[in-house]
MDTraj code that builds the backbone (N, CA, C; nanometers):
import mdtraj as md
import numpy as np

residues = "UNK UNK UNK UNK UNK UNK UNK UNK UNK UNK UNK UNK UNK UNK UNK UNK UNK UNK UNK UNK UNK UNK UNK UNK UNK UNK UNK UNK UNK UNK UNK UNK UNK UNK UNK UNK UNK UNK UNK UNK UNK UNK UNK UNK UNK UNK UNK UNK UNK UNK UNK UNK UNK UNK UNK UNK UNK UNK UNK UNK UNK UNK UNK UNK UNK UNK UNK UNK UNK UNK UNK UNK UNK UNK UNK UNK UNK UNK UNK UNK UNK UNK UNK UNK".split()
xyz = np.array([
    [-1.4977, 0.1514, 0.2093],
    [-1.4635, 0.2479, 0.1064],
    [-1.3229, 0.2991, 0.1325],
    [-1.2351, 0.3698, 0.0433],
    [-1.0936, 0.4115, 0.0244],
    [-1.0855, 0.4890, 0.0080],
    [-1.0566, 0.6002, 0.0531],
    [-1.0064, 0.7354, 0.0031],
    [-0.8802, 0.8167, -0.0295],
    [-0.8422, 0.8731, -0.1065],
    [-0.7637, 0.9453, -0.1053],
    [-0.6980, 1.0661, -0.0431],
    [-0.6029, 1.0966, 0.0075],
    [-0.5727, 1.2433, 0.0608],
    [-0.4182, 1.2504, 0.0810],
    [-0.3383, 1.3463, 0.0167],
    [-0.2597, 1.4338, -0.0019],
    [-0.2928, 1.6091, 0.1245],
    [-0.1560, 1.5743, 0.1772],
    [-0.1495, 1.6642, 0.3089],
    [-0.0083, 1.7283, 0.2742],
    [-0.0129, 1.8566, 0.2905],
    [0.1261, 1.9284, 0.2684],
    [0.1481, 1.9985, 0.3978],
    [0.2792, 1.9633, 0.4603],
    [0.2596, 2.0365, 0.5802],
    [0.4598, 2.0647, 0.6013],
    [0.4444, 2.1748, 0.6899],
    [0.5719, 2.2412, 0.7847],
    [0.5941, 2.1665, 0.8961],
    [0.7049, 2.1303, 0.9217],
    [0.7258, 2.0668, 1.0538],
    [0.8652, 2.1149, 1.0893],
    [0.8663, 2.2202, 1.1717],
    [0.9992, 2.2672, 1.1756],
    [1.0626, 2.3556, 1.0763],
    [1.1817, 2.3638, 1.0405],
    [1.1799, 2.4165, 0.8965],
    [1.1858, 2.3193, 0.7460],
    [1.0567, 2.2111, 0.7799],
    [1.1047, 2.1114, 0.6811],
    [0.9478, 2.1225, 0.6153],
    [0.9558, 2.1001, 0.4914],
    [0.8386, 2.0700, 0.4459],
    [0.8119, 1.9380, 0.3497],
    [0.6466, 1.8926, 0.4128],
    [0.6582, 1.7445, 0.4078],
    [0.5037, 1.7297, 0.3047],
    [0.5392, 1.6168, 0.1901],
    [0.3645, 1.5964, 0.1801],
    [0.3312, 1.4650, 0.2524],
    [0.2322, 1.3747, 0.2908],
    [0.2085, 1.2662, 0.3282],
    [0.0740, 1.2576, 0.2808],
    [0.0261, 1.1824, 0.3109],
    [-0.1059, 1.0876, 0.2839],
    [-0.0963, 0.9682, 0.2089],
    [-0.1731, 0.9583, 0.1465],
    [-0.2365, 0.8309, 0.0788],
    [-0.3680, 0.7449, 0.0987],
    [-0.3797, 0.6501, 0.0784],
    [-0.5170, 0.5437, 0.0386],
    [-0.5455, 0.5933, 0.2440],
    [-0.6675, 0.5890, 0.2451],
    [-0.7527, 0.5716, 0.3936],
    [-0.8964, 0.4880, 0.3615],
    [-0.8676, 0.4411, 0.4493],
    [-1.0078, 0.2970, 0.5143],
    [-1.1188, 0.4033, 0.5894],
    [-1.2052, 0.3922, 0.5472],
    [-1.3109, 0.4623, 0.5948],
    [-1.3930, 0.3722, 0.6453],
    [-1.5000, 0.4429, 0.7649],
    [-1.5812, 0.3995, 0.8181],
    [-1.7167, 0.3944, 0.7554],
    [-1.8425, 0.3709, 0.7753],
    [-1.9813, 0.3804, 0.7043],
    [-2.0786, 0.4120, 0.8406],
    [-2.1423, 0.4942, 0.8140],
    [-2.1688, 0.5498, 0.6632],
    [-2.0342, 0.6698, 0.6661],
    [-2.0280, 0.6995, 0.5125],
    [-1.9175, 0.8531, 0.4739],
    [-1.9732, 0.9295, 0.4046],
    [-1.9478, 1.0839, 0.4854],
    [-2.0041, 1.1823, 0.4495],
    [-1.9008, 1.2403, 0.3715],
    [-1.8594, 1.1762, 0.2510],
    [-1.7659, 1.2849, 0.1468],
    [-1.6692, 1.3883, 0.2307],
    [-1.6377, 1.4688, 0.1862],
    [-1.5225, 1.5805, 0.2125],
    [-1.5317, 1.6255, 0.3767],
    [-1.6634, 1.6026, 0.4429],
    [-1.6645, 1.6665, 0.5636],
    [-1.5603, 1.5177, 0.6619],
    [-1.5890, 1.3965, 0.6082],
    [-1.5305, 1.3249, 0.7043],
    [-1.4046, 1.2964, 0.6400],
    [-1.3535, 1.3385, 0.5386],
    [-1.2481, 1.3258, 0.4675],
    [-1.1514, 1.4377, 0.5655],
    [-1.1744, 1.5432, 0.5796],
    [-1.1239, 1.5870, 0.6808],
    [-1.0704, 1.5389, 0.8115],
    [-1.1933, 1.4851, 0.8516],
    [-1.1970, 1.4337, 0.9999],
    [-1.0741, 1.3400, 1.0004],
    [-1.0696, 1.2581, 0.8942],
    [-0.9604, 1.1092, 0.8802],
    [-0.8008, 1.2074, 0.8765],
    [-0.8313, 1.3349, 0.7566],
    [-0.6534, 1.4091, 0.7294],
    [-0.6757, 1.4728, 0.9074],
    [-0.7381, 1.5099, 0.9742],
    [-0.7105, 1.5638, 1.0878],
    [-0.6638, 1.5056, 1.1947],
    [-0.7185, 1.3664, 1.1971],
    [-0.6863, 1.2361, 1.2675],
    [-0.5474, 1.1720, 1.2204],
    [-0.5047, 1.1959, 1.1152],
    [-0.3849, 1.1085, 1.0491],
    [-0.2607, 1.2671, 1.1109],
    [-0.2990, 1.3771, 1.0631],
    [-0.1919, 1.4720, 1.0990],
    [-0.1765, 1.4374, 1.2357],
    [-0.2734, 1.4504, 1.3170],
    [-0.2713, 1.4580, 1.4887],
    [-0.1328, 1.3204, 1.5084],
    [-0.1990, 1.2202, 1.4363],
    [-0.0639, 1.1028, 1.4727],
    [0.0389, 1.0943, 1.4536],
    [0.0824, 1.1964, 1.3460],
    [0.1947, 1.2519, 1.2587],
    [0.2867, 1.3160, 1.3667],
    [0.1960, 1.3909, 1.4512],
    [0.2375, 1.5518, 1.5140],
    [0.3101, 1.4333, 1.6780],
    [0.2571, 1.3506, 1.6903],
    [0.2597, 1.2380, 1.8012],
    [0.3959, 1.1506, 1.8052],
    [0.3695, 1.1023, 1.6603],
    [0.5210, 1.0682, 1.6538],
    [0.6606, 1.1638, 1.5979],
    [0.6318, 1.2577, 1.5428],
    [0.7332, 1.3911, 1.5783],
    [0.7602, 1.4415, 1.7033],
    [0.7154, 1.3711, 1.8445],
    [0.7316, 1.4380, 1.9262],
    [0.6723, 1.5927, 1.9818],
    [0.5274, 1.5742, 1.9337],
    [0.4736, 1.7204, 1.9597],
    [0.5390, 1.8062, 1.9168],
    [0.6081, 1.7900, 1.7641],
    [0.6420, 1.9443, 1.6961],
    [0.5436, 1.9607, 1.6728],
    [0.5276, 2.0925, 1.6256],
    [0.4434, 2.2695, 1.5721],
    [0.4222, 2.1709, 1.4389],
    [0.3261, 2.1463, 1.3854],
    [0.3069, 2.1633, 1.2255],
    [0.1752, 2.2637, 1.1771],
    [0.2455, 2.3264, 1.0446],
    [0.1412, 2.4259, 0.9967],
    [0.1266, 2.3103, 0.8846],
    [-0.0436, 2.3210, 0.8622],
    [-0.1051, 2.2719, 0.7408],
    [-0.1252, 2.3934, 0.6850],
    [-0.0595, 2.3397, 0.5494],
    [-0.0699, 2.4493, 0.4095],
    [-0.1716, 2.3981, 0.3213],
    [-0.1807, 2.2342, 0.2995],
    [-0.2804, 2.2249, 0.1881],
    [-0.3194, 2.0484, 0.2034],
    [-0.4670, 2.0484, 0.2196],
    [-0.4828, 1.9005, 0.2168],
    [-0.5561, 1.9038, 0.0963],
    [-0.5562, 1.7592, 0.0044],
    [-0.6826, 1.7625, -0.1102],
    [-0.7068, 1.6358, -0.1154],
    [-0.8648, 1.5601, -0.1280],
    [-0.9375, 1.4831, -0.1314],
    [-0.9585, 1.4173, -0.2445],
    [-0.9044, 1.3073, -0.2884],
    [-0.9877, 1.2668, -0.4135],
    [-0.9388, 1.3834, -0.5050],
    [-0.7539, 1.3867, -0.5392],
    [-0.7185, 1.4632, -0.6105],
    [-0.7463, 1.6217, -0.6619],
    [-0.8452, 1.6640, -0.6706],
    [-0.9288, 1.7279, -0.6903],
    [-1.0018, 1.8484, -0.5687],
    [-1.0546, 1.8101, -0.4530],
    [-1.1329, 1.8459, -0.4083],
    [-1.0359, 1.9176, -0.2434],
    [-1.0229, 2.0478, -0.2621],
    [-0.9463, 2.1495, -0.1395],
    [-1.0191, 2.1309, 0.0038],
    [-0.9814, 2.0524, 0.0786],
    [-1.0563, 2.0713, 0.2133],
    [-0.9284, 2.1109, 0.3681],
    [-0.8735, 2.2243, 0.2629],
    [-0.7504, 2.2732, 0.3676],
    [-0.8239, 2.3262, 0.4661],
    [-0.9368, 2.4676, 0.4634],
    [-0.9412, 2.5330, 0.5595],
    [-1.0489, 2.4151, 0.6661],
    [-1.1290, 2.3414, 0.6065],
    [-1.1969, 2.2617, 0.6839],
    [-1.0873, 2.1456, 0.8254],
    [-0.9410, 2.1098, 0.7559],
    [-0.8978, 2.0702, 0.8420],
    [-0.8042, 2.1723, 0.9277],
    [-0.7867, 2.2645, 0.8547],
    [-0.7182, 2.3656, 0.9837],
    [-0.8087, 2.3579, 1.1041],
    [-0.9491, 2.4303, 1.0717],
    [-1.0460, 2.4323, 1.2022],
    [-1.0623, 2.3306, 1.2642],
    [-1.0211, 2.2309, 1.1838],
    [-1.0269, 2.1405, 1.3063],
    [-0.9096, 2.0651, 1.3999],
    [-0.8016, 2.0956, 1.3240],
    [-0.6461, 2.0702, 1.3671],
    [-0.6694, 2.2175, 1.5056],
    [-0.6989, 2.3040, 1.4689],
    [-0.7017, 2.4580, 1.5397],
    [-0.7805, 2.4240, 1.6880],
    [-0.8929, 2.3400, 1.6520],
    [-0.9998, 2.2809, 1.7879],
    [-0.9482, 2.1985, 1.8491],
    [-0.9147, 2.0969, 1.7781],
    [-0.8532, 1.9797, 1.8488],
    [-0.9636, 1.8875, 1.9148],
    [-0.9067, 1.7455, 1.9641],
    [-0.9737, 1.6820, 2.0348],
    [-1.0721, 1.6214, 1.9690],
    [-1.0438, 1.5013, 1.8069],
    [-1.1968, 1.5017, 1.7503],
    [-1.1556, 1.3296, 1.7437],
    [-1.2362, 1.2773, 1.7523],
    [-1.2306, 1.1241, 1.7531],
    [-1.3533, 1.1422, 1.6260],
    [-1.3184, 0.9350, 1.5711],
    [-1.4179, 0.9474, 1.4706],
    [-1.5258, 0.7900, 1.5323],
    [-1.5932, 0.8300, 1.5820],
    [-1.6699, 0.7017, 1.6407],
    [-1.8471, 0.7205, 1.5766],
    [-1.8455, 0.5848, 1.5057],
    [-1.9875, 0.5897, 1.4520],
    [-2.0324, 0.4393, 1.4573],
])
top = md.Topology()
chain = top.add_chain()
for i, resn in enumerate(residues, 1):
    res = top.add_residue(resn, chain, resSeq=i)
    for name in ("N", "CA", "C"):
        top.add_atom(name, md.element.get_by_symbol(name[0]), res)
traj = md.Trajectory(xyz[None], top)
């Protein structure tokens, strides 16, 4: 399956959108693992910036569907692999 996601984020004093098409795993739990993938894709983002600071302002799923504060908490926790 393919998903969509649009990520708006701060990196420094720059502001960036990224995303696009993502390859998902099976089974997919809609918006909760849609997260997991924008949290996993920022983390690699933040990796090849050289461990800058980024603030997430706004991720959305499938055009439509807000799952910002779901990936803050988890950008905020850290440490999430997606193994199924």
């Amino acid at each position: 399956m393919t998903i969509n996601i649009d990520i708006y984020l701060k990196i420094e004093d720059k502001y960036y959108q990224k995303g696009g098409q993502f390859s998902t795993l099976s089974p997919f739990n809609g918006a909760v693992d849609a997260a997991k993938y924008a949290y996993i894709y920022i983390k690699q983002l933040k990796r090849e910036q050289g461990n800058k600071e980024i603030e997430i302002y706004k991720v959305i799923y499938e055009e439509t569907i807000d799952i910002t504060e779901d990936v803050q908490k988890l950008y905020k926790n850290g440490n999430l692999y997606l193994i199924k």
